[in-house]
N, C-alpha and C positions, 0 to 999 in steps of 0.2 A: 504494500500500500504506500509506503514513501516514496517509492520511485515514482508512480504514477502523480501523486503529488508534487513531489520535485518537478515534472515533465510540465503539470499544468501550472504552476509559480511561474515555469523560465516562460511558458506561451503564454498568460499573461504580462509579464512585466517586458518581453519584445512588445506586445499591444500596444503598451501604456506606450513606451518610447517611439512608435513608429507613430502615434496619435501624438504626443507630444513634438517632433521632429515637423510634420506637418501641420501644426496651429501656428508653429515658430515661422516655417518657410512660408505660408501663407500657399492657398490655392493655386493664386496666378504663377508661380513662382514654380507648383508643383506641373502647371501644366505645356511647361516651359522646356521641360526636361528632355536632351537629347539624345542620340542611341548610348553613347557611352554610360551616360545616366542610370538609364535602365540597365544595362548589363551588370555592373556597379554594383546596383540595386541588388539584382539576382543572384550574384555572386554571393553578398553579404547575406543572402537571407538562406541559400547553402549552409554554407558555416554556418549558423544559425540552428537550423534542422538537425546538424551532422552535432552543437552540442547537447542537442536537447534527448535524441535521442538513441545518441551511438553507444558504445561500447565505454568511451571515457566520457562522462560525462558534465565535468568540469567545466567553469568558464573560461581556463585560460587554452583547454583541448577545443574550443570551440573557432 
């Protein structure tokens, strides 16, 4: 039961910070965003997946 908890913490609190990152950059700003942007984007939210729920799963294995 704590890992599964642990797993829903980390997928909240990315929430919290991709909802916070976006009130900070504002809309216009988000819809502005070039290809490199998005890759960027996808790239970091990999690593992201890969700490939440891989084998190590630690913030800094993230």
């Amino acid at each position: 039961m704590s890992g599964d908890f642990e797993t829903i913490v980390r997928s909240v609190s990315v929430y919290v910070f991709i909802l916070v990152a976006i009130r900070i950059t504002g809309k216009k700003q988000l819809s502005q965003l070039n290809t490199f942007d998005i890759v960027l984007i996808l790239l970091i939210s990999n690593s992201v997946q890969n700490a939440m729920v891989g084998a190590d799963t630690s913030y800094w294995a993230g």
